[in-house]
C-alpha positions as CSV (number, residue, x, y, z in Angstrom):
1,X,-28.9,134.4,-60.4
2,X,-30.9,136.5,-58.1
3,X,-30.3,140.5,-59.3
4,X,-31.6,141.7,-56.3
5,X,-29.7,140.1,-53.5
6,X,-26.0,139.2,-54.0
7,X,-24.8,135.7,-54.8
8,X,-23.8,134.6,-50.9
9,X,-23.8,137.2,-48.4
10,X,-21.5,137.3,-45.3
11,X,-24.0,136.9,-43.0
12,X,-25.3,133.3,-45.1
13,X,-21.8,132.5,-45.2
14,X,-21.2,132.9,-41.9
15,X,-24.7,130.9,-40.8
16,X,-23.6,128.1,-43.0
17,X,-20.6,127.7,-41.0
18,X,-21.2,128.3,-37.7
19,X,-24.6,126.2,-37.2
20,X,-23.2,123.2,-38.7
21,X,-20.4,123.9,-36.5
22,X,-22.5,124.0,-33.4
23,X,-25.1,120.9,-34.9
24,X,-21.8,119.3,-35.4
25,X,-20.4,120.2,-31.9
26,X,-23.4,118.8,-30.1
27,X,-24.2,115.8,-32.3
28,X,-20.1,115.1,-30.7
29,X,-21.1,115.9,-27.2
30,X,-24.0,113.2,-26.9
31,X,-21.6,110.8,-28.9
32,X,-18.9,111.2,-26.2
33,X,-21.5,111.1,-23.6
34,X,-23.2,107.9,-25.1
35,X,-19.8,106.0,-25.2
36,X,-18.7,107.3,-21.6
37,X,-21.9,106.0,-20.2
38,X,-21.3,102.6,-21.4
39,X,-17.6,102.9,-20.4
40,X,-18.8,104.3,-16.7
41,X,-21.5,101.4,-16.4
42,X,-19.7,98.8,-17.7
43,X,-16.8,99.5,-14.6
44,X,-19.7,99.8,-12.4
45,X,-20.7,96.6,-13.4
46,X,-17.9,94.7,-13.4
47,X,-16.9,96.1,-9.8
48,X,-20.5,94.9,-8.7
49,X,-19.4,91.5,-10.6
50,X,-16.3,91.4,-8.4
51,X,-18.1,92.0,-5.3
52,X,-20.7,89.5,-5.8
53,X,-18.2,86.9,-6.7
54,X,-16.4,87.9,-3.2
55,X,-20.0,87.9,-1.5
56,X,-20.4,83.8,-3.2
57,X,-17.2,82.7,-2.8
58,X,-17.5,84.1,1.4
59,X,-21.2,82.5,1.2
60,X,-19.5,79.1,-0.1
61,X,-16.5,79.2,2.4
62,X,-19.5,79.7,5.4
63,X,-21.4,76.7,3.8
64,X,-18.9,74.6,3.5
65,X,-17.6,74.9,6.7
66,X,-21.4,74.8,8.6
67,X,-21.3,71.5,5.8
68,X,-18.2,70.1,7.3
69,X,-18.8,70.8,10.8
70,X,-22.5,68.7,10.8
71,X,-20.8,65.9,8.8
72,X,-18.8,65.6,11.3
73,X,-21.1,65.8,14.6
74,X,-23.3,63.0,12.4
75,X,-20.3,60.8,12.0
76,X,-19.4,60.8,16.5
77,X,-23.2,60.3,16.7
78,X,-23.0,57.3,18.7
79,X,-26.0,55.6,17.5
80,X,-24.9,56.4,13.7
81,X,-21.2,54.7,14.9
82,X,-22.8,51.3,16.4
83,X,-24.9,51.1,13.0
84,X,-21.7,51.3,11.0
85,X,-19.9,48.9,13.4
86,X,-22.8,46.2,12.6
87,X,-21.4,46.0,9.2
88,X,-24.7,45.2,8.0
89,X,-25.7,46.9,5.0
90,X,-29.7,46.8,5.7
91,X,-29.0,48.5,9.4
92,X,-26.0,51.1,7.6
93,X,-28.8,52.3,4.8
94,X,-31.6,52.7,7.4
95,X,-29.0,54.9,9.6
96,X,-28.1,56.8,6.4
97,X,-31.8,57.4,5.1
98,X,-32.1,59.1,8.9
99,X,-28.9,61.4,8.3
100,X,-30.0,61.9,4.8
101,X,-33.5,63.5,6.2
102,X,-31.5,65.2,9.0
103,X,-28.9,66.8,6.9
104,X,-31.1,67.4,4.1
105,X,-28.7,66.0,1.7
106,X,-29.8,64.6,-1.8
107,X,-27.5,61.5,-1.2
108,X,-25.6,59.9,1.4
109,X,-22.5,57.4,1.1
110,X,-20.7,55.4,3.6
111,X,-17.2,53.8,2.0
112,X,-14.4,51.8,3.7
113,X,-11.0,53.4,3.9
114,X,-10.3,52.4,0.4
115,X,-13.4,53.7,-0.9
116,X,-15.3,50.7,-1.5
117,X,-19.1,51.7,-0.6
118,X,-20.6,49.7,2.0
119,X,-23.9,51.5,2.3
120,X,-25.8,54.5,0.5
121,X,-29.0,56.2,1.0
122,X,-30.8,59.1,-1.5
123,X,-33.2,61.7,-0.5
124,X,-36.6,60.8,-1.4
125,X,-37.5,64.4,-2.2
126,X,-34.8,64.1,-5.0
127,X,-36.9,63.2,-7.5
128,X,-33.9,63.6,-10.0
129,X,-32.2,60.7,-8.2
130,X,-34.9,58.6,-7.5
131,X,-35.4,57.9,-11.5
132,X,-32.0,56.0,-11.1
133,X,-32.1,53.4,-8.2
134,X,-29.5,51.6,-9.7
135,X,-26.6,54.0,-9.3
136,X,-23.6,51.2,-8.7
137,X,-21.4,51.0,-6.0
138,X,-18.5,51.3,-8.2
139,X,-19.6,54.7,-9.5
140,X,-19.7,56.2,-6.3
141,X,-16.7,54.8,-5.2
142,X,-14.8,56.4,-7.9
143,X,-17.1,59.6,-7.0
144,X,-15.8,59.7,-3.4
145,X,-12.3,58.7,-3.9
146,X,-11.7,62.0,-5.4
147,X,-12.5,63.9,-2.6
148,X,-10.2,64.3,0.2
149,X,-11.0,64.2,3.9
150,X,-12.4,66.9,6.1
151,X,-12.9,68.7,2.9
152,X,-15.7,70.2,0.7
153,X,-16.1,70.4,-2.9
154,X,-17.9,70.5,-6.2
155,X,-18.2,67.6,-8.9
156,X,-20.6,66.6,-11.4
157,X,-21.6,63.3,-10.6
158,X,-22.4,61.6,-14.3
159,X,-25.7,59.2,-13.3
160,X,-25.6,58.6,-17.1
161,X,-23.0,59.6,-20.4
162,X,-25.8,62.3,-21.1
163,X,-26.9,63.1,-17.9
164,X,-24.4,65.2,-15.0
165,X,-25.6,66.6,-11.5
166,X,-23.6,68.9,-9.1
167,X,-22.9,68.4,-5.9
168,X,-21.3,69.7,-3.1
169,X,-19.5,67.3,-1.2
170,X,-18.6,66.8,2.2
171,X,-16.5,63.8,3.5
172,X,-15.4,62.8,6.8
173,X,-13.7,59.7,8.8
174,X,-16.0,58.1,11.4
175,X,-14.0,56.8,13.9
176,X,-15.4,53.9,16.1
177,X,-12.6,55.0,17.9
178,X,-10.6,53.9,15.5
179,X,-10.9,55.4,12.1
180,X,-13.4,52.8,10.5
181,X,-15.2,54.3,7.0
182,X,-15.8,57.7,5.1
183,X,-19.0,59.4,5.6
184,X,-19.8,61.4,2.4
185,X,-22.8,63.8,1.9
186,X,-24.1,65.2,-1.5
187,X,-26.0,68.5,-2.1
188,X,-27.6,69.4,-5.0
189,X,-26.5,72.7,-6.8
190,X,-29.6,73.6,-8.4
191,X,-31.7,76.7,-9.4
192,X,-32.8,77.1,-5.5
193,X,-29.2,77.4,-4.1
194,X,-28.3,80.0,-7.7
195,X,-31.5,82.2,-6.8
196,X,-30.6,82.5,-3.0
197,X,-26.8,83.6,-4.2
198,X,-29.1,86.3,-6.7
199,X,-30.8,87.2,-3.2
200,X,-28.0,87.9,-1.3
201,X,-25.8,89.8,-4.1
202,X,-28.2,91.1,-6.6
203,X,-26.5,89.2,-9.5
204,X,-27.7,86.1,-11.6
205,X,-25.7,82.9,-11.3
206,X,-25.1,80.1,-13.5
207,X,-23.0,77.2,-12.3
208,X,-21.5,75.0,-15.5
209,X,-19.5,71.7,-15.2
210,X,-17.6,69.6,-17.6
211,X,-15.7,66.3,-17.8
212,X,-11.9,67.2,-20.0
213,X,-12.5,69.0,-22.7
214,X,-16.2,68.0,-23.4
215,X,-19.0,70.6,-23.9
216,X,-20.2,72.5,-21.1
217,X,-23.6,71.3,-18.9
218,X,-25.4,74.3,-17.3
219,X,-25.9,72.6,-13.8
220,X,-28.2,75.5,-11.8
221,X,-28.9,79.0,-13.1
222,X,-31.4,81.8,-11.5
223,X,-32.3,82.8,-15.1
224,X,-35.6,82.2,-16.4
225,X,-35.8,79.0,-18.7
226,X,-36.4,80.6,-21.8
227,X,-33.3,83.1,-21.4
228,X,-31.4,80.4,-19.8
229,X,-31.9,78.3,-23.3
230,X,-30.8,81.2,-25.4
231,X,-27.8,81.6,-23.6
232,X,-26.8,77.8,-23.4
233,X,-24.9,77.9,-27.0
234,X,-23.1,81.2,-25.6
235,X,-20.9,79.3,-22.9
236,X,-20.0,76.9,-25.5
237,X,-16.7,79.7,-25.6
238,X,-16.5,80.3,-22.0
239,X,-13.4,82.7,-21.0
240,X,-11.8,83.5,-17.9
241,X,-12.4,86.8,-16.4
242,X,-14.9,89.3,-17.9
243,X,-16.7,88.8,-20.7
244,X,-19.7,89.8,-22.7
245,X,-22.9,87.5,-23.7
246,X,-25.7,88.6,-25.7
247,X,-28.5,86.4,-26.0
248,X,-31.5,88.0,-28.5
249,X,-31.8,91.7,-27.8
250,X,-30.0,91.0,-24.1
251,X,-26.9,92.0,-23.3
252,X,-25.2,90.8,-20.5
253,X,-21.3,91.6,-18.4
254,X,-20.0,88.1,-17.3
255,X,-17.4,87.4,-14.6
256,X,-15.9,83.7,-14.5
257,X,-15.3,82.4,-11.2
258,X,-13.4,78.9,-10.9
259,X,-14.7,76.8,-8.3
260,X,-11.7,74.1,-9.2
261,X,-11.0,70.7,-10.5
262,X,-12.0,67.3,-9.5
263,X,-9.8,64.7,-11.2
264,X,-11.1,65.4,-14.9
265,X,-14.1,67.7,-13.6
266,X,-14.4,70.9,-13.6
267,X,-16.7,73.3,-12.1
268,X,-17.2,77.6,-12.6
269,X,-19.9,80.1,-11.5
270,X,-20.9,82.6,-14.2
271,X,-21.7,85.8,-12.4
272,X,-23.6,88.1,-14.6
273,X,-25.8,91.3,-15.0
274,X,-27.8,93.2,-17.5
275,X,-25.8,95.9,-19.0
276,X,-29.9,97.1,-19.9
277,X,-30.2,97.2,-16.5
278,X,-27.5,99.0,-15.6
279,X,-27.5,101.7,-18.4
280,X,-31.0,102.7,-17.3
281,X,-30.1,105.7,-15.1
282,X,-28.2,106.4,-18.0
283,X,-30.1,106.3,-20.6
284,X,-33.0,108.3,-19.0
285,X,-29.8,110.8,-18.7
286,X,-29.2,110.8,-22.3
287,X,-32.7,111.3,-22.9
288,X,-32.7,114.5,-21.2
289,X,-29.4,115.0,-23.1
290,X,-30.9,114.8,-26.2
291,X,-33.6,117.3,-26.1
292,X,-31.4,119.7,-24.1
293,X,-29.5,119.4,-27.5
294,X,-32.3,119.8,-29.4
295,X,-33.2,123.0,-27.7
296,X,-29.4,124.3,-27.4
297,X,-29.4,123.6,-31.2
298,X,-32.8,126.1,-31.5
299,X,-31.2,128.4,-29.4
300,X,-27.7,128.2,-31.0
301,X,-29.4,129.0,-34.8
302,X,-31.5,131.5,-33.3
303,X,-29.3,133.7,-31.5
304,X,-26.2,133.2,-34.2
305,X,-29.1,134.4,-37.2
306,X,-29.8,137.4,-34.8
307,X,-26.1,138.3,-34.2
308,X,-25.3,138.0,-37.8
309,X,-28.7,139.7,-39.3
310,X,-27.7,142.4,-36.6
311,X,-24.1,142.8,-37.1
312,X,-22.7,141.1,-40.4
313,X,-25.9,142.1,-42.6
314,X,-25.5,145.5,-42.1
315,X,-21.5,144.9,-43.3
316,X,-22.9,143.3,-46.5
317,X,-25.0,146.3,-47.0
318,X,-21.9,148.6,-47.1
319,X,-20.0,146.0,-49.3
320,X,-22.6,145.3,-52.3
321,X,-25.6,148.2,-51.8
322,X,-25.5,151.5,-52.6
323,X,-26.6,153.7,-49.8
324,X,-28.9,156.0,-51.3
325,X,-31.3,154.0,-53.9
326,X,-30.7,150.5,-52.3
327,X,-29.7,149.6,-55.5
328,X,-26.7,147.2,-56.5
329,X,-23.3,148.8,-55.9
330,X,-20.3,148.7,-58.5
331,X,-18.6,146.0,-57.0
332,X,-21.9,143.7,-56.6
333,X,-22.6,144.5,-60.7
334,X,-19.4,143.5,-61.3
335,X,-19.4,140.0,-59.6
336,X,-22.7,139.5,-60.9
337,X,-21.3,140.1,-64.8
338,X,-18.8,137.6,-64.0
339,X,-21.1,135.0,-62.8
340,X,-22.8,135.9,-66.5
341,X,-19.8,135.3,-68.2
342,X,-19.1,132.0,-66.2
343,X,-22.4,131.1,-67.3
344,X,-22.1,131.5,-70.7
345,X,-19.1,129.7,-71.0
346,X,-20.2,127.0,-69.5
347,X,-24.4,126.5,-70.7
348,X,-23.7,129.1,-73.3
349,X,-26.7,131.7,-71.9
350,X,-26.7,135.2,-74.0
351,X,-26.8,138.3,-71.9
352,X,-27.0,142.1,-72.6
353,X,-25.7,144.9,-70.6
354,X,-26.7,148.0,-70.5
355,X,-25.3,151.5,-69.4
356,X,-27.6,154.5,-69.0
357,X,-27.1,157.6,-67.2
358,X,-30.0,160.7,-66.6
359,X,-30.5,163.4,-68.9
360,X,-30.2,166.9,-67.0
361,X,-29.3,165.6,-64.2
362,X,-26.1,167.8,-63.3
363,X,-28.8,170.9,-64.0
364,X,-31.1,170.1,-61.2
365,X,-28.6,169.2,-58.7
366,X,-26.5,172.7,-59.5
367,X,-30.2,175.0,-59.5
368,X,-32.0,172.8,-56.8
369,X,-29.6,171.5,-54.7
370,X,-28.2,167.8,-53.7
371,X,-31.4,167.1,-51.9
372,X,-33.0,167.5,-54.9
373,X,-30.4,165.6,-57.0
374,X,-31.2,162.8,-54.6
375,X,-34.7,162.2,-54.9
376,X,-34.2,162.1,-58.4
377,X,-31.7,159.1,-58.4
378,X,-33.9,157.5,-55.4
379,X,-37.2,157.9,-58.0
380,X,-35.5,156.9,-61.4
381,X,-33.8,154.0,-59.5
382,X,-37.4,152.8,-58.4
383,X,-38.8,152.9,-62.2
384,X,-36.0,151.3,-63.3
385,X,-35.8,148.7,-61.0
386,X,-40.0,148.5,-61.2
387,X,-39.5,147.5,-65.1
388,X,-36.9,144.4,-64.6
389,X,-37.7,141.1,-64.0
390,X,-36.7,139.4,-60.4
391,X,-33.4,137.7,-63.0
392,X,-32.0,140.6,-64.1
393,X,-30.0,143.2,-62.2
394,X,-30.1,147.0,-61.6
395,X,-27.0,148.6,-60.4
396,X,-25.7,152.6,-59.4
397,X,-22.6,152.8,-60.5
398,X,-21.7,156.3,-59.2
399,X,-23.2,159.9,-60.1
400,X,-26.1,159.7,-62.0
401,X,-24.9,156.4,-63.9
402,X,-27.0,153.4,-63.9
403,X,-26.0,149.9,-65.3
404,X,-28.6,146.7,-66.1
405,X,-27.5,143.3,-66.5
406,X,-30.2,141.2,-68.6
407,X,-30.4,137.7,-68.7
408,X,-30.8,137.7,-72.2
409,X,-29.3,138.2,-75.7
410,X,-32.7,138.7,-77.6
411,X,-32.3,142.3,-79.4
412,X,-36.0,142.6,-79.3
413,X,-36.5,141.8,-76.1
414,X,-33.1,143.9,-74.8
415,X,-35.3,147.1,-77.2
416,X,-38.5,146.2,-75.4
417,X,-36.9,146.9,-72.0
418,X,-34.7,149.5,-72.9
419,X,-37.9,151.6,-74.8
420,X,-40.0,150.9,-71.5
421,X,-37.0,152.2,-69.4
422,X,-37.1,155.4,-71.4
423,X,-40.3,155.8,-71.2
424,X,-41.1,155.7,-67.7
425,X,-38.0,157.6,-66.6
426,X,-39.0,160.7,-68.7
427,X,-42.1,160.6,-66.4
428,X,-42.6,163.8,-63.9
429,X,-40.8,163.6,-60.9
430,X,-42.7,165.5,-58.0
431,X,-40.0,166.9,-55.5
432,X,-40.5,166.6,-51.6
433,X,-41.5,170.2,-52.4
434,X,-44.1,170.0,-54.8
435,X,-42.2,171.1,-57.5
436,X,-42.5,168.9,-60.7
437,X,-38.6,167.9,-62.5
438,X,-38.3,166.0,-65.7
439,X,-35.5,164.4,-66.5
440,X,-34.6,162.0,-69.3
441,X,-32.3,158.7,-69.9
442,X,-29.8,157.6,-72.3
443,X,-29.2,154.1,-72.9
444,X,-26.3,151.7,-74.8
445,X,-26.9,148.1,-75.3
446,X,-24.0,145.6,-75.6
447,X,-25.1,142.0,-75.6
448,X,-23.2,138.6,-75.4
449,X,-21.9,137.2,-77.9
450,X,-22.8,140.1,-80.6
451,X,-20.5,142.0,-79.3
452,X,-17.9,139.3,-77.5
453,X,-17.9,138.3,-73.9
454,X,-14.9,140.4,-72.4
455,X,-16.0,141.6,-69.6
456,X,-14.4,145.0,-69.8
457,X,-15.1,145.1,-73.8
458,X,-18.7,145.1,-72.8
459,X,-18.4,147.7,-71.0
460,X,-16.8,150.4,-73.0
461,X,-18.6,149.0,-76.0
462,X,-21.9,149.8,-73.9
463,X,-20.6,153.2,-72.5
464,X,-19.5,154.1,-76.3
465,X,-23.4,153.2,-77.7
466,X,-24.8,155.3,-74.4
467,X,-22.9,158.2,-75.8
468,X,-24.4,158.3,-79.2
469,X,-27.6,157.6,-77.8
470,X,-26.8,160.8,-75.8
471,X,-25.5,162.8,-79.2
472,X,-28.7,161.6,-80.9
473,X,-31.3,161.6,-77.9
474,X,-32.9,158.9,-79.3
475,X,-33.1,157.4,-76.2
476,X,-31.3,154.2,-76.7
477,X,-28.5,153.0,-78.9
478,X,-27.1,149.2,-79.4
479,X,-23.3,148.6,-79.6
């Protein structure tokens, strides 16, 4: 315990509340702001999700339809009709081949109106293709027989059980006039076509297909490879609508978009974007936010120490020092004997207590006047104060009464102090006016637990020894 400044001031007190208070408030702030961010870009996202799906699912309608409409200006080519009406297979395939090349499509079919293929024709730049020449009839008849007429759509064509390749696919009647066979054309769905979709919306896509309820094949994807195999496990548990992938330290916002079923195929875009990407602006935000706290927190402690040091210290001056010698007041002693008492109770520490008051005192103040009488309390307050260690505590009670609190219980020691007290007090004081005053002290020593530990028994105990010491001016007595 600290004799010289009281246990907890007002103005610590009131610092220890209000800065963790404001820490507290700001530290909630950038929280807030952190989660609102990732609220805010998340919706900004997923609205650029939805567009981007609009923008692909426009893009596909416009493809399919360009598809459709060449499909069928190849199958009222006349030259293309009188190789179908030949009904031979070499002079069908060699017309095919040429469609293939002018179309651009990564195979080519020609079926009867039941489906049963009369002539086919792959792209030789399909290299995927070309390492199975022996694609049977029979599977592509089942292929085509799924897709209806004048229409356009995706399936997984399954060249082998582990191997699956989309397509889009166009079919038509070619008439000769009468209708005569189905002219089908394949495109490949691959990582070209998903990039060109990333060009034209600013999203990545990856298009996925499955046969029933088997696992899903990533068919295209405008990801990089590597990312693209860490995310492969991740669609494993595709859902509908929005959803959230994180492959390593990547974190993406997916939006599901069915392209439809096929018999037992089925086929779905994943539109997705980094929610890194889109939390930059933000973050760079929060960055700023952060040291703006940092300095609002500076400025905060700062001017809340100044207020306090300017307008609650000077409060706690009133309330615990006594205005003249700067000394401990009566009510600061007091807590501070408490606080001794608690200790001892509780680590059982010995303290003494002393009560003193100046010899002649009331003579000077009547002949020279209160001015006087004030630099004599103001000097005597300084010795005393000068002698005790930074422990122990000096107090004005009121008048010319002093009281020391010692953290100790040693009779020798409590003597030592108590002599050198006497001794320096009875010193010469020199007046602001030269003149030289003497005065002496009288001091009674009660100490803990020679003399019990009641507070108030202390005190008169001391105040009773202070008065014999007086009677006796022997300088100090012990209770």
């Amino acid at each position: 315990m600290d004799g010289r400044v009281k246990p907890l001031s007002s103005e610590r007190r009131l610092i220890y509340f209000l800065v963790p208070f404001l820490i507290a408030f700001q530290i909630g702030a950038f929280v807030l702001l952190w989660f609102a961010n990732r609220r805010i870009a998340t919706d900004q996202l997923e609205d650029e999700l939805r567009s981007s799906a609009q923008v692909f699912k426009y893009a596909v309608a416009q493809r399919s339809e360009y598809l459709r409409q060449a499909t069928d200006l190849v199958a009222k080519d006349y030259g293309f009709r009188e190789a179908v009406s030949s009904n031979s297979r070499l002079t069908i395939e060699s017309a095919l081949k040429n469609q293939n090349v002018r179309m651009g499509s990564s195979l080519t079919v020609l079926s009867t109106l039941d489906d049963t293929v009369t002539g086919k024709s792959m792209s030789q730049t399909s290299g995927f293709l070309a390492d199975y020449p022996g694609l049977s009839d029979s599977a592509l008849a089942a292929q085509v027989r799924d897709i209806k007429s004048g229409d356009s759509s995706l399936k997984a064509l399954a060249l082998d059980p582990d191997t699956h390749v989309l397509y889009q696919w166009v079919k038509t009647v070619v008439r000769t006039p009468a209708p005569t066979a189905h002219l089908s054309f394949a495109f490949q769905i691959d990582d070209q076509i998903a990039a060109q979709f990333r060009k034209i919306t600013n999203s990545d896509f990856v298009f996925l297909s499955r046969d029933g309820k088997g696992p899903w094949t990533i068919q295209a994807s405008s990801y990089d490879p590597e990312l693209q195999g860490a995310m492969v496990s991740k669609f494993e548990n595709l859902q509908d609508g929005f959803w959230s992938l994180t492959a390593g330290t990547n974190h993406y916002r997916m939006l599901t978009v069915d392209l439809g079923e096929n018999g037992a195929s089925r086929v779905v875009a994943v539109v997705g974007q980094s929610l890194e990407e889109a939390m930059e602006t933000f973050v760079k935000l929060e960055r700023i936010f952060s040291l703006l706290i940092v300095f609002n927190v500076v400025l905060s402690v700062t001017a809340v120490y100044r207020a306090t040091h300017k307008f609650v210290a000077p409060l706690d001056k009133v309330a615990y020092q006594d205005s003249l010698t700067r000394l401990a007041n009566r009510r600061l002693f007091e807590m501070n004997l408490q606080l001794a008492a608690e200790n001892y109770k509780a680590l059982g520490r010995g303290y003494s207590l002393m009560v003193m008051d100046l010899n002649k005192f009331k003579a000077i103040n009547d002949t020279l006047g209160h001015a006087a009488g004030d630099q004599v309390l103001q000097e005597a307050a300084r010795r005393i104060q000068g002698i005790l260690r930074h422990s122990d505590t000096v107090a004005r009670l009121g008048g010319d009464e002093f009281a020391v609190l010692l953290i100790t219980n040693d009779r020798h020691k409590a003597a030592e102090i108590a002599g050198m007290i006497c001794e320096r007090v009875k010193q010469p004081i020199t007046l602001a006016d030269g003149k030289l005053v003497d005065v002496g002290v009288s001091i009674g020593v009660a100490r803990v637990p020679e003399n019990g530990v009641a507070t108030d028994q202390l005190l008169h105990l001391a105040d009773e020894a202070m008065y014999a010491a007086k009677v006796r001016a022997c300088g100090f007595t012990f209770a």
